[in-house]
C-alpha positions in Angstrom: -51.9 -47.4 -95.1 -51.4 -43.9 -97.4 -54.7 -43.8 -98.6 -56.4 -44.3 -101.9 -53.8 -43.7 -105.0 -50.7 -44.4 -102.8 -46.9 -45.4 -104.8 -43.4 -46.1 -104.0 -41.5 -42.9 -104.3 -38.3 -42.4 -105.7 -35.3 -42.6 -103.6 -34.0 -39.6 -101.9 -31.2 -37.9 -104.7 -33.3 -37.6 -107.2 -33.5 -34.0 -108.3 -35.5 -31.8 -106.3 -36.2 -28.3 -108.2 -36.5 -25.2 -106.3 -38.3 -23.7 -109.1 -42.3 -24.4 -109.2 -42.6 -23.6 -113.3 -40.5 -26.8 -113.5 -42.0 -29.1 -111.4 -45.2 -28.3 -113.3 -43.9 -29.1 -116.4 -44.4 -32.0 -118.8 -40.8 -32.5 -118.9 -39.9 -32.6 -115.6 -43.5 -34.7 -114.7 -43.7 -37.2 -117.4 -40.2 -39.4 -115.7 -41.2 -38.8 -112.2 -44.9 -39.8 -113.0 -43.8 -42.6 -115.0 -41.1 -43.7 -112.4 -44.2 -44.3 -109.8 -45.8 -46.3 -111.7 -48.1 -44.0 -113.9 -47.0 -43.6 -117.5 -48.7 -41.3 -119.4 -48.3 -38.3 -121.5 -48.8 -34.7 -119.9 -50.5 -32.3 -121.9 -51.3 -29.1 -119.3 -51.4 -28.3 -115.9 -53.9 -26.1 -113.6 -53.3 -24.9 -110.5 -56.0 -25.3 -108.1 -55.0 -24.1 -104.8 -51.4 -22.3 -103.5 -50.5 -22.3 -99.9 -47.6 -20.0 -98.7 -45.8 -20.3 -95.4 -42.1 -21.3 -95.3 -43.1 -24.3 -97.6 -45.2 -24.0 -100.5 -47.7 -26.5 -100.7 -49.6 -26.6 -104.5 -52.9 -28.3 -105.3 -52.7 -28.5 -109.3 -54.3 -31.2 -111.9 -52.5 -32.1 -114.6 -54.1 -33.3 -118.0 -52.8 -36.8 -119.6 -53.3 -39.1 -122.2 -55.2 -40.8 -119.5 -57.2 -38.6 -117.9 -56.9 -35.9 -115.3 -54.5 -36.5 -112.3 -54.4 -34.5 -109.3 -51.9 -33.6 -107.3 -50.1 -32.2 -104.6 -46.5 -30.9 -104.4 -44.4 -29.5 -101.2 -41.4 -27.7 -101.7 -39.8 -24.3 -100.7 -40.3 -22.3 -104.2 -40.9 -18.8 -102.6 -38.1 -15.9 -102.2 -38.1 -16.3 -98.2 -38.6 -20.5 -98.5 -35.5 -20.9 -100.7 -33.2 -20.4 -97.8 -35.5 -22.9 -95.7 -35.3 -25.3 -98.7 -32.9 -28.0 -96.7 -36.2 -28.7 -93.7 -37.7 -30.5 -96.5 -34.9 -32.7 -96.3 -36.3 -35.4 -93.7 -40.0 -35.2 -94.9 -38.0 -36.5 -98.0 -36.6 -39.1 -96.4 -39.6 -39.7 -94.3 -41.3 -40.7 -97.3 -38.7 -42.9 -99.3 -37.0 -44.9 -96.4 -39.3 -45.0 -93.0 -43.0 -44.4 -94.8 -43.0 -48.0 -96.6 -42.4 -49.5 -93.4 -45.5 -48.2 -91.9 -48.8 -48.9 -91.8 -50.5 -45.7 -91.3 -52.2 -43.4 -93.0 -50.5 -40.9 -95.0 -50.7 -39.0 -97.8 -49.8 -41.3 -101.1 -46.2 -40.1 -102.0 -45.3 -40.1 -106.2 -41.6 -38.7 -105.7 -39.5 -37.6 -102.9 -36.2 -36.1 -103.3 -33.3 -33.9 -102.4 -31.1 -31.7 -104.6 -27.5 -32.6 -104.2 -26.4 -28.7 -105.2 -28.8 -27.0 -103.7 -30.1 -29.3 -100.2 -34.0 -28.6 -101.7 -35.7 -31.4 -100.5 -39.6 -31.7 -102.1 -42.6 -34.1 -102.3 -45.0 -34.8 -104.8 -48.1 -36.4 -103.6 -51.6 -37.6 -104.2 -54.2 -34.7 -103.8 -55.9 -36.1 -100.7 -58.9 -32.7 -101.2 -59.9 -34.4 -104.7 -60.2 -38.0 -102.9 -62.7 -36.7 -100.6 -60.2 -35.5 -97.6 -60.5 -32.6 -95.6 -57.5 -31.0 -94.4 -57.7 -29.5 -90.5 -56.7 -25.6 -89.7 -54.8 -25.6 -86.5 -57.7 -24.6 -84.6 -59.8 -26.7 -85.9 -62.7 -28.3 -83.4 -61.5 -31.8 -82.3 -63.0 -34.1 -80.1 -62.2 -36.8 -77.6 -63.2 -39.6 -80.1 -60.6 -38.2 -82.4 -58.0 -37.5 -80.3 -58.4 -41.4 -80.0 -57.9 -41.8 -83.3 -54.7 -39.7 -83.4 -53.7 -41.9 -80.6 -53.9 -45.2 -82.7 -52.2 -43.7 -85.6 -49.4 -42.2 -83.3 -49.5 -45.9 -81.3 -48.5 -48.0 -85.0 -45.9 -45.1 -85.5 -44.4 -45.8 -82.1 -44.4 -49.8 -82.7 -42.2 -49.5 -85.0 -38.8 -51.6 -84.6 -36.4 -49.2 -84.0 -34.3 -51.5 -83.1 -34.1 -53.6 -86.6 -31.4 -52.8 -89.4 -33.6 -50.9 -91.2 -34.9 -48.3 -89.0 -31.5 -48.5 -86.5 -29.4 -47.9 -89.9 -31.3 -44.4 -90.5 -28.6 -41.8 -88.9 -31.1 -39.0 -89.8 -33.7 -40.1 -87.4 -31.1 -38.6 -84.5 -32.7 -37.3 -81.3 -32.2 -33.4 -82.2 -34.4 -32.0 -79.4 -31.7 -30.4 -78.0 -30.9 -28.1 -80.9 -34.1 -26.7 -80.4 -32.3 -24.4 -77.7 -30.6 -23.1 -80.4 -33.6 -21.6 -82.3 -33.6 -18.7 -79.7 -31.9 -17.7 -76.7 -33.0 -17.2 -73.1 -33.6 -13.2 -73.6 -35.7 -13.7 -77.2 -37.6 -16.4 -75.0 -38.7 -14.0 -72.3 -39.8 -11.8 -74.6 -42.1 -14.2 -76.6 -43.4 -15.6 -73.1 -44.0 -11.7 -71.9 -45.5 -10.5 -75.4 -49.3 -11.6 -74.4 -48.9 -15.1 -75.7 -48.9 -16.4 -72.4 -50.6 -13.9 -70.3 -53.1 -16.3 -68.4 -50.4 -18.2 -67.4 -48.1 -18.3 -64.1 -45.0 -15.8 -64.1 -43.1 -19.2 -62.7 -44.6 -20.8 -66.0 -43.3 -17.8 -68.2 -39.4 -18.0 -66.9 -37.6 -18.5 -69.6 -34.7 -20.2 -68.4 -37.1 -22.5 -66.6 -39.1 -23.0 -69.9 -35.3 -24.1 -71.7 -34.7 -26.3 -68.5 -37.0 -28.4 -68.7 -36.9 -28.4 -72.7 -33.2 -29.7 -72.4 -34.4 -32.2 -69.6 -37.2 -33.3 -71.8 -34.2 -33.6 -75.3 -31.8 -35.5 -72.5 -34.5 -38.4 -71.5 -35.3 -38.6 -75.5 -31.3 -39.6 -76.2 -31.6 -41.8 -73.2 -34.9 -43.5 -74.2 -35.2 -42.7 -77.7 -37.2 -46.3 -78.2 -40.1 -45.1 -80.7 -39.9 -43.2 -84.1 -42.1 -39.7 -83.0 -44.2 -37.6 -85.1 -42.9 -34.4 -83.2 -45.6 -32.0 -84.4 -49.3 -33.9 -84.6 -51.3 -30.7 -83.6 -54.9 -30.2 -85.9 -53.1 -28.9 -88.8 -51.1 -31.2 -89.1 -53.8 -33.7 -89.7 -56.6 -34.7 -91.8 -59.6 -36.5 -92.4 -60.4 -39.2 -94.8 -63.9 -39.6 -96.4 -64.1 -42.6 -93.6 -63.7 -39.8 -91.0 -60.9 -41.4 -90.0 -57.4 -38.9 -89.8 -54.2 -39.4 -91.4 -50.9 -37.4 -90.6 -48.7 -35.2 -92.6 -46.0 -32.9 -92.1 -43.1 -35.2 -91.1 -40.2 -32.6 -90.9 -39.8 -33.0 -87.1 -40.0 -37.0 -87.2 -36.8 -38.1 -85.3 -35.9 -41.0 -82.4 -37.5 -40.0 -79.0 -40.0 -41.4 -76.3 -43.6 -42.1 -76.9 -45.0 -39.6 -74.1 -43.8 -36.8 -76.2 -46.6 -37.3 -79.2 -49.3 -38.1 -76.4 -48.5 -35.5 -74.1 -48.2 -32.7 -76.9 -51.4 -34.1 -79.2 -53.9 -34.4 -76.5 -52.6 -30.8 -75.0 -52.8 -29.0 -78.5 -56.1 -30.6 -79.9 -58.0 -30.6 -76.9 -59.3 -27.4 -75.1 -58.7 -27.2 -71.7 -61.3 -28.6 -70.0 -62.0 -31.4 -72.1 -58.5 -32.3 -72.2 -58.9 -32.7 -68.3 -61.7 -34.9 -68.1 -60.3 -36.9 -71.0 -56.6 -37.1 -70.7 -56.1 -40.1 -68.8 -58.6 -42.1 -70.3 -56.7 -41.6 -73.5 -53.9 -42.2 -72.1 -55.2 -45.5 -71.3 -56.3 -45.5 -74.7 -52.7 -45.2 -76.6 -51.5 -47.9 -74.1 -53.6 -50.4 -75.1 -53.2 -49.3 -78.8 -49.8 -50.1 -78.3 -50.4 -53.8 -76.9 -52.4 -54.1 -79.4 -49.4 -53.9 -81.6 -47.3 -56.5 -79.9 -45.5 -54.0 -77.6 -44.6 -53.8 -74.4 -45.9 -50.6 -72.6 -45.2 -48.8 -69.1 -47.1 -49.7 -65.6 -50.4 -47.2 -65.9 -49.0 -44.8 -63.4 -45.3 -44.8 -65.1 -46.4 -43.7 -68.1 -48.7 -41.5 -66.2 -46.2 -39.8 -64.8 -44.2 -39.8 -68.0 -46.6 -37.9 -70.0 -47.3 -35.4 -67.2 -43.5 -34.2 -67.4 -44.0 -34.3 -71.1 -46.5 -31.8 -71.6 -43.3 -29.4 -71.3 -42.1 -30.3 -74.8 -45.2 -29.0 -76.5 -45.4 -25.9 -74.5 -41.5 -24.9 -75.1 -42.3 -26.0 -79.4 -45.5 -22.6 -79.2 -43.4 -20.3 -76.6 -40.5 -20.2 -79.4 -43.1 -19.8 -82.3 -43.1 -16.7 -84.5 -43.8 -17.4 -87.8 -47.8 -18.8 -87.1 -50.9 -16.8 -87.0 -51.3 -15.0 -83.5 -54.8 -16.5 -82.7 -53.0 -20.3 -83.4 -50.3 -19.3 -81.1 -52.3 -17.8 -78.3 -54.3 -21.2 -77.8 -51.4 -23.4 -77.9 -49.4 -21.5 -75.7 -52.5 -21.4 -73.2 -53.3 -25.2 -73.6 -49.9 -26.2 -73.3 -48.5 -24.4 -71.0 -52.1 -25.3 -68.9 -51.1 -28.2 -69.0 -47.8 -28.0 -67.5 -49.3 -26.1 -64.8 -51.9 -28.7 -63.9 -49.2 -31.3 -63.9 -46.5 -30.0 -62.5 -44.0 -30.7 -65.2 -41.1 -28.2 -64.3 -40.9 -29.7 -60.7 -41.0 -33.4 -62.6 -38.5 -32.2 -64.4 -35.9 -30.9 -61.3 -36.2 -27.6 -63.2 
């Protein structure tokens, strides 16, 4: 389900400005408005609410013939995003070729498209705050009955056919865990590991060469196994709550072919603190497993997929140690849940690293 207010987007191609003035125009609103379904006549537009990082995400409302409509659009429009532009490329995609095919919650998608000259890929969606939604922080408090909740979302992603035409045919969806190494190199890593993000943590934990090891282990099983459609990135922020309570997921720019256990293993490590994550873990576990049968798929033995999640919690550890761009707090307490959670399992030695 995308959630109250939900339409077909456009197909991926369609232009995809890197320029914010225009996408808050009437010309540039009243086709791609009218192309989802909504045909009206735009008279104004008010921001309500700018968020900065790499992406720029704008809350505005935009006055019609018809009322007020509000809105929500993602794109790279700042000096230091423009040369990001081309990650919003496969949220893009996400949302014109896999998100019909799901039945999950997500935010209601009006247009998604790239630019052919200049790789900008944007979306223009539903304003989920003005339906009643509240967006998570990172950090925010999460507890073990909504970790379950994550888990059935992440459970319908992973039931997906990927094995049908349709999803098989989507070359996109690539395992690309291994280019991950590429981000930075074994010296950058130690010094991100030995910079006090990871202070509470083992020195055998903080080796960097072990820590990219076990991250090119982890990207080599995905390529072998790469049976589900993953999220790649369903930490807090990346979620958020319905009126109902209930959460839906954004941010899809990591979404790619890979194994289940590497959702579970990173969502429960990064939303959980550590010792409720502990007591909890393998109920939930159990949890997503019966989610998944649920669905009409087949699932591991209990302590298979036990002991493919336990070498998984490697992935999300590796995704914080190499993260610079996030506030320092945010990265401090992933880094320590994660890579406490790799220590309690033992994931390097799973992983012959």
């Amino acid at each position: 389900m995308s959630g109250p207010g939900g339409a077909t987007p456009e197909a991926v191609g369609d232009p995809a400005p890197l320029d914010l003035d225009r996408v808050l125009s009437a010309n540039w609103l009243e086709p791609v408005l009218g192309r989802s379904g909504l045909q009206v006549t735009v008279t104004g537009t008010t921001v309500v609410e700018e968020q900065v990082t790499l992406a720029s995400k704008v809350r505005f409302t935009t006055a019609t013939d018809r009322g007020e409509v509000a809105l929500c659009v993602k794109g790279y429009f700042s000096e230091e995003g423009r040369s990001f532009a081309s990650l919003g490329q496969l949220e893009a995609r996400f949302y014109t070729e896999l998100a019909p095919l799901l039945d999950i919650r997500r935010p209601g998608c009006r247009h998604a498209g790239i630019d052919q000259d200049t790789g900008h890929g944007l979306v223009l969606m539903d304003d989920l705050v003005a339906q009643g939604c509240t967006f998570l922080t990172a950090l925010s408090p999460y507890t073990v009955d909504q970790a379950a909740d994550t888990l059935d979302l992440l459970a319908a992603l992973h039931s997906l056919d990927v094995t049908s035409p349709a999803v098989r045919d989507m070359p996109w969806l690539a395992p690309r865990l291994a280019g991950y190494l590429d981000v930075v190199g074994e010296e950058r890593l130690g010094q991100l590991l030995d910079d006090g993000r990871a202070a509470d943590l083992d020195p055998s934990t903080r080796d960097p060469a072990r820590v990219r090891d076990a991250l090119a282990t982890v990207a080599a099983i995905a390529e072998r196994r790469p049976d589900t459609v993953v999220h790649g990135d369903a930490h807090a922020g990346n979620l958020y709550l319905g009126a109902d309570g209930r959460p839906g997921l954004i941010d899809w720019q990591v979404v790619q072919f890979g194994a289940w256990e590497l959702d579970v293993a990173y969502h429960v490590g990064a939303v959980l603190d550590v010792p409720l994550r502990r007591r909890a873990e393998r109920d939930l576990l159990d949890h997503y497993l019966e989610a998944r049968r649920r669905h009409g798929r087949a699932v591991p033995q209990p302590e298979r997929a036990w002991d493919r999640y336990r070498a998984a919690t490697a992935y999300g550890f590796y995704m914080w140690a190499i993260t610079q761009r996030v506030a320092r707090p945010v990265v401090e307490t992933f880094v320590g849940r994660l890579g406490s959670a790799v220590e309690d399992h033992e994931a390097f030695a799973r992983l012959g690293v």
